[in-house]
C-alpha positions as CSV (number, residue, x, y, z in Angstrom):
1,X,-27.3,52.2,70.6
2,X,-25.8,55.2,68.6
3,X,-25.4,57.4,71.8
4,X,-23.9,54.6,74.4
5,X,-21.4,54.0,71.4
6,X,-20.5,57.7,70.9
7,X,-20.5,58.0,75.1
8,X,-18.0,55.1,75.1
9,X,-15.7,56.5,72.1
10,X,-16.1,60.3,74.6
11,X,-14.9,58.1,77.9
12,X,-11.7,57.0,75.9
13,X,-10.7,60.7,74.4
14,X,-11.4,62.8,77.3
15,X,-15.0,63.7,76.5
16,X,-14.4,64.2,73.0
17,X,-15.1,62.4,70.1
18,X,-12.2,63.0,68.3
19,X,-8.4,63.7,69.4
20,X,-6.0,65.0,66.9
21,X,-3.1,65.3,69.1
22,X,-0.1,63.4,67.1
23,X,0.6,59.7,69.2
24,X,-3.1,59.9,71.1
25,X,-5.0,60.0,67.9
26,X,-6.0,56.4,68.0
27,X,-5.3,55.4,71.0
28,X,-7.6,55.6,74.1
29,X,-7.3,56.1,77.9
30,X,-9.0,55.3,81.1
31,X,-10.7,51.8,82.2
32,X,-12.6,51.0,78.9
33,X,-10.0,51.5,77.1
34,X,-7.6,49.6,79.0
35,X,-10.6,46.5,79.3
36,X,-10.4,46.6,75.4
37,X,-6.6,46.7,75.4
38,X,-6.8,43.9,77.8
39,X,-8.8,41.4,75.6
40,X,-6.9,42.0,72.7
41,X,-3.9,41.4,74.2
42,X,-5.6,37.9,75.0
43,X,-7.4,37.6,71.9
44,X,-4.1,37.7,69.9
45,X,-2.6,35.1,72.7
46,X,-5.4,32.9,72.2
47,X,-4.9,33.1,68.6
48,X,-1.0,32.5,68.6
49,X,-0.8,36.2,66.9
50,X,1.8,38.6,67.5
51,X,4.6,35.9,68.5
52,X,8.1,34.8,66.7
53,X,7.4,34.6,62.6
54,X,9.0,32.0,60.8
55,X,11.3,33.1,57.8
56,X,9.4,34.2,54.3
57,X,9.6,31.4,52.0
58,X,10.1,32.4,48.9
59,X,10.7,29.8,46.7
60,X,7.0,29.5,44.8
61,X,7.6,32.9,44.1
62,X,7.8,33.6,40.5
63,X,7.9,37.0,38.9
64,X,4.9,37.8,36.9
65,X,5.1,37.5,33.0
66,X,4.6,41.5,31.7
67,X,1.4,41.7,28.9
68,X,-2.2,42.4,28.7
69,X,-3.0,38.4,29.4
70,X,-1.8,38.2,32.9
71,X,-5.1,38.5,34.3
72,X,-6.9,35.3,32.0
73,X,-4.2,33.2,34.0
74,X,-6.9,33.3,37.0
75,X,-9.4,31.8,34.9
């Protein structure tokens, strides 16, 4: 299972296992790469990721009181 991994990772960078060319470093190239691209793409659809955000709410925001007891408020 090790090797078809590793053979996978090589068809993404060229034949290597490792690029560390600045802006290809973690991303791939060629069809498996792409396929993976692909279904993350439809994942995150699926999901409703990666779309419009709504505004951060911070009105039960409070700042935190400064002392040694901040922690025994989780308990």
């Amino acid at each position: 299972r090790k090797d078809y991994v590793l053979n996978l990772v090589r068809d993404t960078r060229a034949g290597r296992l490792y690029d560390a060319s600045f802006g290809r470093r973690q991303r791939g190239t060629g069809v498996y790469a792409d396929l993976l691209a692909r279904r993350f793409e439809l994942a995150c659809r699926r999901l409703g990721l990666g779309g419009p955000q709504e505004p951060l709410d911070i009105a039960a925001f409070r700042v935190p009181r400064s002392g040694r007891d901040e922690q025994l408020d989780l308990f």
